[in-house]
N, C-alpha and C positions, 0 to 999 in steps of 0.2 A: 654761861661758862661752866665749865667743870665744879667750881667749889661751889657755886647755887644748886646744880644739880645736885650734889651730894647731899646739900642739907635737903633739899626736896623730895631725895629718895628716904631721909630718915624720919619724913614725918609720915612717907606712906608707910600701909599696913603690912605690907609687904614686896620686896622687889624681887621679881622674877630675872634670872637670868637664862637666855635665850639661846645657848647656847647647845647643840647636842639635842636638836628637835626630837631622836626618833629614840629616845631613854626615858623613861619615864622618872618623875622626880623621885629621890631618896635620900632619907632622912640624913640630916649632920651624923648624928650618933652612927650611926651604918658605917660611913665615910670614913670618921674618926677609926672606928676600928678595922678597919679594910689595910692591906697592906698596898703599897705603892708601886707602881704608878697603873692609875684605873682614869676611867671616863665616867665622869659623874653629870647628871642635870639634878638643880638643888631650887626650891623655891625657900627664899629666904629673907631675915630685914637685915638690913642695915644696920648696926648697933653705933659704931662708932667709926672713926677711919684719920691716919693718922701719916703726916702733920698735919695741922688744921689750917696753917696758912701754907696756901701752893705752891708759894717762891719758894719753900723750905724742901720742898720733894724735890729739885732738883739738886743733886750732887755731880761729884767727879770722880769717875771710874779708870782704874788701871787696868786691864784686861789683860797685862801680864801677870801680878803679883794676885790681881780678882782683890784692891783693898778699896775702898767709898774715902772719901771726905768732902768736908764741906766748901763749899765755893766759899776762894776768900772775899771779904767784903771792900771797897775801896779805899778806907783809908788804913787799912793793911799794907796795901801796895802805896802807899803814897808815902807811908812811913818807909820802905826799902826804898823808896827813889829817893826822899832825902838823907836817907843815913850814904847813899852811894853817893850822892852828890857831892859829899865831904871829900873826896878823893879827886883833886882837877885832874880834868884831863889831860895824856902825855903827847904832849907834841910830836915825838918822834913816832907815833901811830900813826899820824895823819897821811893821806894823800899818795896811799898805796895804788899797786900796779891795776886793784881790782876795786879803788871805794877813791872817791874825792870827797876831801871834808872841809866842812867852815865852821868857824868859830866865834863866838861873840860873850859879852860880858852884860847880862840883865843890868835895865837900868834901876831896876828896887833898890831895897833896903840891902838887901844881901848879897848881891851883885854874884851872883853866880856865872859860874863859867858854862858853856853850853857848846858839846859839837856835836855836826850829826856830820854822816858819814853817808855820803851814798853810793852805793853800789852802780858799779859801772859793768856795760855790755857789751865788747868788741873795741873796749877803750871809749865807746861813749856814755854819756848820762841818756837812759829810759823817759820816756815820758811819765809824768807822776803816775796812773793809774797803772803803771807798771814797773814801778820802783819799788826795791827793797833799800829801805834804810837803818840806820843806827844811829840810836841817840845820848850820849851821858850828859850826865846834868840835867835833866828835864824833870816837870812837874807832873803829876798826872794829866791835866787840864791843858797844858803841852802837848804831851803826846794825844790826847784824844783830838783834838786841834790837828795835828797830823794825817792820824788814820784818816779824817776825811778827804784827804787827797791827795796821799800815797798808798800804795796798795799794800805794804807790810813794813811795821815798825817794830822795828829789838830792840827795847832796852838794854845797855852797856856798859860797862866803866870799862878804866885801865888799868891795865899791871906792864910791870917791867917791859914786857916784851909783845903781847900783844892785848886789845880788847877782849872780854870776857864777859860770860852771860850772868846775869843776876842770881842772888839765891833763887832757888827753885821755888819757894814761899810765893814769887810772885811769876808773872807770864812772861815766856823769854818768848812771846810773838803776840803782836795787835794788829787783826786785818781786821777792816771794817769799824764795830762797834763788839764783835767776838775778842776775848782774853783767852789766850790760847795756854796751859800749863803741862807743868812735864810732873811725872813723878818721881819726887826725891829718892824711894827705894832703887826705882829700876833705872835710873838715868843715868848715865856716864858723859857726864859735859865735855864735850873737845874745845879747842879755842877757836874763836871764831872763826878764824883763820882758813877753817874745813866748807866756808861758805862759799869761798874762792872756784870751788871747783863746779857749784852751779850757777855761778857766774858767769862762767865759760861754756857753761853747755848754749847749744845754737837758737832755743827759746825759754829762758827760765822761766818756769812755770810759777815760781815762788808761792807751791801749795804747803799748806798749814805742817802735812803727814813725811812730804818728802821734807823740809827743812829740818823737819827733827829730827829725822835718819842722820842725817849729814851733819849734824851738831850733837849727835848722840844724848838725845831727851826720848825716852817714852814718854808718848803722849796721853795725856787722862782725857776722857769724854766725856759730854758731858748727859749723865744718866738722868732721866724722869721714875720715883720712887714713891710709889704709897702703899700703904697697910687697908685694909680694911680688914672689920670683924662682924663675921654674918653669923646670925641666929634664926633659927626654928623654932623652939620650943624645946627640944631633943639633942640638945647641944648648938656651941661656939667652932667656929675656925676662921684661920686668919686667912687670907686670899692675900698674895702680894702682886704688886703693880710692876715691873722692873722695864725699861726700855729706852733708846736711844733717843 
């Protein structure tokens, strides 16, 4: 894997980079002072390369605003699913022209209220692996429970008049085992309600990039990020890693 390799390249004497066969190598110091942008072949080590653990190179990217953060961790989101949860759900949302919902009351300690909502296609229910649904009240552990066998899940709660998407702190969409996030800068959240209209389109494709159009979230990516710092003898430079 990648993070062995890298410690393997720092024990050798030096790592050549192979790139730009027909340049002959030239020194860091050259480089440093060269002005930009040029094509350089460099024989160099490895000094150091950063983060040191690999899960950490991965971030999320707004490709609008160009800002990184950190992927949130899961009991981040677990804590916005129960602060939402505090809010039952409003009956009079239920069992619209474009979602049929059911309801029920956990048998725990805390007896939570739970609906989910799903999205209907010509006035019918979709087969799971082509369902989009909506859930308030759920746990994390719930909703993961779900994604395996509906095809996209939105976390939800209610307000007066229609269901609405979560703080943007957590994923207003879960296909699969992927946590889909918008960025808070660039996002203009509509009410759900904007979801109705690819309902009605003749095959909802219920792709990650269109649903966010239509709920007004930019979407973040999710970025692969590392540093390295190569030396010569003759000078340091940093080489950055950046890609989808």
């Amino acid at each position: 894997d990648l993070e062995s390799h890298l410690e393997r390249c720092q024990q050798l004497p030096v790592t050549v980079l192979t790139d730009h066969q027909d340049l002959n190598n030239t020194e860091l110091k050259t480089i440093m002072n060269s002005t930009a942008p040029q094509q350089y072949r460099i024989r160099a080590k490895l000094r150091t390369y950063k983060p040191q653990k690999l899960h950490q190179s991965v971030k999320l990217h707004c490709s609008k605003c160009n800002s990184l953060q950190e992927v949130p961790d899961g009991d981040e989101f677990d804590f916005i699913l129960q602060r939402s949860a505090v809010t039952a759900p409003n009956p009079e949302l239920h069992n619209t022209s474009w979602y049929e919902s059911v309801m029920w009351t956990t048998q725990d300690r805390k007896q939570r209220n739970i609906a989910i909502h799903f999205v209907k296609h010509d006035e019918m229910l979709q087969q799971p692996e082509q369902t989009l649904l909506m859930i308030e009240g759920g746990t994390l552990k719930e909703l993961w429970k779900l994604t395996k066998r509906f095809k996209c899940v939105i976390p939800v709660r209610s307000t007066e008049d229609d269901l609405e998407l979560l703080d943007l702190s957590a994923p207003f969409l879960l296909q699969g085992n992927v946590k889909y996030y918008g960025c808070k800068q660039c996002s203009a959240p509509k009410p759900i309600q904007s979801l109705s209209s690819m309902a009605a389109e003749q095959r909802p494709s219920w792709e990650p990039t269109e649903i966010a159009q239509v709920l007004g979230i930019e979407l973040l990516q999710y970025v692969f990020i590392m540093r390295f710092t190569l030396v010569d003898g003759t000078g340091a430079i940093n080489a950055y890693l950046f890609d989808y």
